[in-house]
FITORTOR-333473 format. One record per residue (C-alpha): residue number from 1; residue in one letter; x, y negated, z. Coordinates in Angstrom, 2 decimals. Each point is the difference from the previous one (the first is absolute). Layout:
N
@nr=NUM; rest=A; x=X; y=Y; z=Z
...
END
This chain:
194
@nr=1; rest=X; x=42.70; y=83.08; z=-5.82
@nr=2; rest=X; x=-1.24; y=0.72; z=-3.32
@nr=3; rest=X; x=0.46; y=0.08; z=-3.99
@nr=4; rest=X; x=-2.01; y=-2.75; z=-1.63
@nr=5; rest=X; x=-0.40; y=-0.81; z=-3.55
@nr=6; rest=X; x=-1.56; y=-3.49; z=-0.30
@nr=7; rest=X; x=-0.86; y=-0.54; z=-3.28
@nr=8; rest=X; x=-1.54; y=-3.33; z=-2.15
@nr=9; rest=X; x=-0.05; y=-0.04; z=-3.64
@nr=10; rest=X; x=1.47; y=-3.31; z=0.15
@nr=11; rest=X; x=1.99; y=-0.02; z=2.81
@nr=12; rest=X; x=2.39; y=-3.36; z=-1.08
@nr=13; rest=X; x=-3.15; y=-2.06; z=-0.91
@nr=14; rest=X; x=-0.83; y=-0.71; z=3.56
@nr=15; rest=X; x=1.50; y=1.01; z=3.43
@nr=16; rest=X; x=-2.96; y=2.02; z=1.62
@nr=17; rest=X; x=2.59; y=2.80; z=-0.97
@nr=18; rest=X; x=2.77; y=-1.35; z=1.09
@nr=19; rest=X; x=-1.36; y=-0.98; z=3.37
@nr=20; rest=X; x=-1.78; y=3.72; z=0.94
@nr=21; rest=X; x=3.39; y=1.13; z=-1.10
@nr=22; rest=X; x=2.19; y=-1.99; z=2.65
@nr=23; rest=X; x=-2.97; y=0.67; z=2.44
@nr=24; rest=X; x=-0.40; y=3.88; z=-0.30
@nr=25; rest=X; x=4.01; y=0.04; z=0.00
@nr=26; rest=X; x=0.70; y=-1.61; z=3.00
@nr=27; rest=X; x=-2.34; y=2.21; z=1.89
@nr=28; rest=X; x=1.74; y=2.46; z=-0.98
@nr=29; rest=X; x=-1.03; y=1.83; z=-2.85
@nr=30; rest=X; x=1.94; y=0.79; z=-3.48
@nr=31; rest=X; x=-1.45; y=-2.30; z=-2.79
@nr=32; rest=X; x=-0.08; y=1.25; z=-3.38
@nr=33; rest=X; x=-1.52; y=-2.79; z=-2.55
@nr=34; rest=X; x=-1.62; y=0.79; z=-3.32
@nr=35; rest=X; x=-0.70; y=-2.06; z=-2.89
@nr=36; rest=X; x=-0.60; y=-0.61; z=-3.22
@nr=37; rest=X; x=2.45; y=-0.88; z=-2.63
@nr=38; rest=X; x=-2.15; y=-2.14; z=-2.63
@nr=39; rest=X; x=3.45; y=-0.63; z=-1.60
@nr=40; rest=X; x=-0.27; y=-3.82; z=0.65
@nr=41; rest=X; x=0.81; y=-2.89; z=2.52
@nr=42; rest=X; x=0.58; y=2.45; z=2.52
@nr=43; rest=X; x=3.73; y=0.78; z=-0.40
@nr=44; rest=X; x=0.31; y=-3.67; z=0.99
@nr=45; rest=X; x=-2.82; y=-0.36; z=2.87
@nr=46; rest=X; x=2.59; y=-1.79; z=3.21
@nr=47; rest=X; x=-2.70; y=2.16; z=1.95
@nr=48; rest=X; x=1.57; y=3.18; z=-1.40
@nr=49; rest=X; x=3.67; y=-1.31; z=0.95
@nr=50; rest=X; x=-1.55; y=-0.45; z=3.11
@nr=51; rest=X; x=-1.01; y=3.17; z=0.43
@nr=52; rest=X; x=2.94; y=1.67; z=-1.10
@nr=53; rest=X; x=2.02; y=-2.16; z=1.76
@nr=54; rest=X; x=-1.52; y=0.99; z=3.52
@nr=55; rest=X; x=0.76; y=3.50; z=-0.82
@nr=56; rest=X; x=-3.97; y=1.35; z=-1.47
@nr=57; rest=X; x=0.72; y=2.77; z=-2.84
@nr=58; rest=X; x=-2.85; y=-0.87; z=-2.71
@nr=59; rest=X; x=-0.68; y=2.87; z=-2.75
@nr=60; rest=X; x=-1.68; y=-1.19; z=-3.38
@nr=61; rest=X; x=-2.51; y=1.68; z=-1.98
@nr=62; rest=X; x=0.84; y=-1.06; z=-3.29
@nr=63; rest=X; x=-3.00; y=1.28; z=-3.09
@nr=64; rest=X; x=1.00; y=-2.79; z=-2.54
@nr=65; rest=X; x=-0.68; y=-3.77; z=0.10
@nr=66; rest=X; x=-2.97; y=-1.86; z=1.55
@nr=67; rest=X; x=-0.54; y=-3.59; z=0.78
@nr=68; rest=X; x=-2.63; y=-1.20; z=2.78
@nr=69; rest=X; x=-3.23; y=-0.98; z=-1.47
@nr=70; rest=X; x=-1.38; y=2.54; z=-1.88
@nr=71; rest=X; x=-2.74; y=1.39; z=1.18
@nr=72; rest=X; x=-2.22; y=2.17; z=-2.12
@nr=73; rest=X; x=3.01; y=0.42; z=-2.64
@nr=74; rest=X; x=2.25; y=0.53; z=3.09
@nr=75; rest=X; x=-1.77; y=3.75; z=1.00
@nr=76; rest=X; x=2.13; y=2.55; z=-1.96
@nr=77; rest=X; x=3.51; y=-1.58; z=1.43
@nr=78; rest=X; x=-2.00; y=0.08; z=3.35
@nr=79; rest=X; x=-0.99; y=3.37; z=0.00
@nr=80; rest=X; x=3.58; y=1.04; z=-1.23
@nr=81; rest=X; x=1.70; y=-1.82; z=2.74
@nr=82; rest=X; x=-3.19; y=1.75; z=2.46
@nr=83; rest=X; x=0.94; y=3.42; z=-1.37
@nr=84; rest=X; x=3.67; y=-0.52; z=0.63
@nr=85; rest=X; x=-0.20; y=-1.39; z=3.42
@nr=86; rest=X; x=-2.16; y=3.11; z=0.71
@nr=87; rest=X; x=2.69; y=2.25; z=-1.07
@nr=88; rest=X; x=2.04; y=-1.89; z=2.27
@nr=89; rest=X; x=-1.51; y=0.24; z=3.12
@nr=90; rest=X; x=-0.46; y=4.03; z=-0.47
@nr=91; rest=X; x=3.80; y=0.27; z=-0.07
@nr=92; rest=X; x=0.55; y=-2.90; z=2.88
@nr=93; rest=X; x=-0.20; y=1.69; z=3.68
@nr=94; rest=X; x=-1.82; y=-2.86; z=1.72
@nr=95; rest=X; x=-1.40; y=-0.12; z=2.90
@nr=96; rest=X; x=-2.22; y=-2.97; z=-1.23
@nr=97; rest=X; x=-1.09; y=-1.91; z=-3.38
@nr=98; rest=X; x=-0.63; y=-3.63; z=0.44
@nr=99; rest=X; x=-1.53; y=-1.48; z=-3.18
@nr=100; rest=X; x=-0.73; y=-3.84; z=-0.15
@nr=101; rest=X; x=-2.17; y=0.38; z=-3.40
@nr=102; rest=X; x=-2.57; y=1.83; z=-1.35
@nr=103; rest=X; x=2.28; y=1.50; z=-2.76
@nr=104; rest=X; x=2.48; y=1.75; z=2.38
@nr=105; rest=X; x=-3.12; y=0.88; z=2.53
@nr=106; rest=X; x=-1.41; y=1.69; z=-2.33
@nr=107; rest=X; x=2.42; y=3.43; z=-1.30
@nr=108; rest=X; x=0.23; y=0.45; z=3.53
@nr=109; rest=X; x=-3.57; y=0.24; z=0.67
@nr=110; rest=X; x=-0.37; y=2.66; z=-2.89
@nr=111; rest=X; x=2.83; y=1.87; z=1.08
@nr=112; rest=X; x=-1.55; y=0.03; z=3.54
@nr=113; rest=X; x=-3.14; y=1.34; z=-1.61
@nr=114; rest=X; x=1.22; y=2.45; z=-1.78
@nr=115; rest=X; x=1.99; y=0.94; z=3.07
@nr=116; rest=X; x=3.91; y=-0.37; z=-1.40
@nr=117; rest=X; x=0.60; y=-2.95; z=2.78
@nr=118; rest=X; x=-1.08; y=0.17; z=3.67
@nr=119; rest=X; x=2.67; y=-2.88; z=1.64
@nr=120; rest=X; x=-2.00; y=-3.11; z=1.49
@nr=121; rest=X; x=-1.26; y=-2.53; z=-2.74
@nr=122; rest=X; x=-0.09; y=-3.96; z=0.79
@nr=123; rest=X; x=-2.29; y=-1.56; z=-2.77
@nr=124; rest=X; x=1.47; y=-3.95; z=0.76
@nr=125; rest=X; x=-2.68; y=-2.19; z=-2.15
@nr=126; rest=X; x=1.71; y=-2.78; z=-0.98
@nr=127; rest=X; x=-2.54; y=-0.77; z=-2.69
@nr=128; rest=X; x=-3.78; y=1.15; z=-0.86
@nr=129; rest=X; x=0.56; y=0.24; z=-3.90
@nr=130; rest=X; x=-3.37; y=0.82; z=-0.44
@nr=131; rest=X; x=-0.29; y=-3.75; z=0.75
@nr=132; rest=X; x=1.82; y=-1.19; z=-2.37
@nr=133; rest=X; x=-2.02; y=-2.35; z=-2.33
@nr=134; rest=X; x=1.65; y=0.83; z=-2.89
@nr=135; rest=X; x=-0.81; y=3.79; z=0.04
@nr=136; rest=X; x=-3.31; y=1.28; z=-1.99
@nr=137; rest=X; x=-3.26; y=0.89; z=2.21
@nr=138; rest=X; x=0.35; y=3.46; z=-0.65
@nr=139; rest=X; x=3.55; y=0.66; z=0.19
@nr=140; rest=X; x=-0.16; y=-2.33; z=3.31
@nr=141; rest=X; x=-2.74; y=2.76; z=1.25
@nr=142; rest=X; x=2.34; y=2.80; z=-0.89
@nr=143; rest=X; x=2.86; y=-1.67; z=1.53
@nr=144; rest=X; x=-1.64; y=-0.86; z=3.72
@nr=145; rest=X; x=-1.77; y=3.97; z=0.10
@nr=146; rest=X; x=3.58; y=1.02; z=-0.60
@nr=147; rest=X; x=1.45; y=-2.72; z=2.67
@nr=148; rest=X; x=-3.04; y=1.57; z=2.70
@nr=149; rest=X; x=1.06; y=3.46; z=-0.55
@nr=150; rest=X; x=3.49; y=-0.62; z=0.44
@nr=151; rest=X; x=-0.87; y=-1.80; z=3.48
@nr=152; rest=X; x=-2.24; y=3.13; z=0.87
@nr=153; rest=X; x=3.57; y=1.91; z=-0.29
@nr=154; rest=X; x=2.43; y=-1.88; z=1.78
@nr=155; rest=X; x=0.78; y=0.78; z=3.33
@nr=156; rest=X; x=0.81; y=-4.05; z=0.49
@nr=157; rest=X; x=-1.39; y=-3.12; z=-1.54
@nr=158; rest=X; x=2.43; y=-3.41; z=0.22
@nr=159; rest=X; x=-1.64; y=-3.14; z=-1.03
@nr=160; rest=X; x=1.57; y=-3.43; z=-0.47
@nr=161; rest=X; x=-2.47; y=-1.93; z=1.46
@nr=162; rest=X; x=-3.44; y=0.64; z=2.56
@nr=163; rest=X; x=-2.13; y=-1.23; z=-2.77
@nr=164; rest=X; x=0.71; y=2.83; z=-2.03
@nr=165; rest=X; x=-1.81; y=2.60; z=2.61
@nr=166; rest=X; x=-3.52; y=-0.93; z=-1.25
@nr=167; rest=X; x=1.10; y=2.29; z=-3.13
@nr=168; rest=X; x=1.02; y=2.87; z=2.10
@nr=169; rest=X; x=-3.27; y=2.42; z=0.86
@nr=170; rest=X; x=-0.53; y=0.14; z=3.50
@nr=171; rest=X; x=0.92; y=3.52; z=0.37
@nr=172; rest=X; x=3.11; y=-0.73; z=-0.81
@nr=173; rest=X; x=0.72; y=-3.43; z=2.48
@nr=174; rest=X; x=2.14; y=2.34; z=1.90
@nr=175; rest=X; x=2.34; y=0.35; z=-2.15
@nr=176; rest=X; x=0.84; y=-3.25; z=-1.13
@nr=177; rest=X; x=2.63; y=-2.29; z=1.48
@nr=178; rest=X; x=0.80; y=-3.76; z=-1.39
@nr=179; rest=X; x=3.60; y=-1.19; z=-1.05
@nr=180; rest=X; x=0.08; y=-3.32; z=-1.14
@nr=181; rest=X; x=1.67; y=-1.55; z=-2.61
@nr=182; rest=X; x=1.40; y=-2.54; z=2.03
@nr=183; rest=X; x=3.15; y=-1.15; z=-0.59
@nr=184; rest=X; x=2.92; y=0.43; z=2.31
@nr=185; rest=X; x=0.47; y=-3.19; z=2.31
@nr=186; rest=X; x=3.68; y=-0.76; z=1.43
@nr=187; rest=X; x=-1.34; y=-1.02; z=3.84
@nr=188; rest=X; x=2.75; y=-1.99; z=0.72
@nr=189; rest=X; x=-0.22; y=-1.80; z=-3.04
@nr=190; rest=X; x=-3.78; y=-0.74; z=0.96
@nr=191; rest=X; x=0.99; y=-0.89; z=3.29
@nr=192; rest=X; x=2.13; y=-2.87; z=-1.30
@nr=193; rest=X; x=-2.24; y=-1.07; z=-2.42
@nr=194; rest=X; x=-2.94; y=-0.15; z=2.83
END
């Protein structure tokens, strides 16, 4: 089928990636996963040896050490790791780009503008950051006109959960298809349990 970078700044923290990984692969279509390299607990993450282990190739972007947590004082290693991953996808040959966060949606949306990348985009929300309680008014503003422009541009919209839809303008409900969370359940294991 076809080439697909799937892509998640944090792609050991939980295993959205992971799962859309093993998903898109056994459909049939190569998987190439992206991440970021804050140059911390990573290298150690059992969901990397997972991934490795069932045979995923993960590149890094590596642009110098960054913890979790940041925010505000977080936005220059942020827009280095944005400008690299944009540099990145120009030289891939994907068919697709499937970003689960706003920080990897977003150099492909500007590429796409600026017409240097025409291969279907997936914008997968995992999170509204523009949410986040912890983020100023204004930058939180900034932040969600970026996240709606972003939607306007992708050619699919994954959600984790139907509650999430009331956020997505209604020109856009077409678009947008929900992937839970969910963990996976062993049935048999259920069934014995039931």
């Amino acid at each position: 089928m076809g080439r697909i970078l799937l892509v998640r700044s944090s792609a050991y923290r939980t295993s959205r990636a992971a799962k859309t990984a093993t998903v898109l692969r056994d459909i049939g279509h190569e998987v190439n996963i992206m991440t970021w390299n804050r140059g911390i607990e990573e290298e150690d993450s059992p969901l990397r040896k997972e991934m490795e282990e069932d045979g995923f190739h993960v590149d890094e972007i590596w642009v110098g050490e960054a913890s979790y947590g940041q925010g505000v004082w977080g936005l220059g290693t942020r827009l280095r790791y944005m400008i690299a991953f944009a540099q990145y996808v120009r030289l891939g040959n994907f068919d697709a780009v499937h970003a689960i966060d706003l920080a990897s949606t977003f150099p492909v949306v500007v590429l796409r503008a600026l017409g240097l990348h025409d291969a279907a985009f997936v914008f997968d929300v995992a999170d509204y950051v523009e949410l986040y309680y912890t983020i100023p008014d204004l930058l939180a503003h900034a932040i969600g006109t970026v996240s709606d422009w972003v939607l306007s541009l992708s050619d699919f919209i994954v959600i984790p959960d139907d509650n999430r839809k009331d956020r997505i303008p209604a020109s856009l409900q077409s678009k947008v298809t929900t992937v839970t969370n969910a963990p996976d359940f062993d049935e048999e294991l259920l069934e014995q349990l039931m």
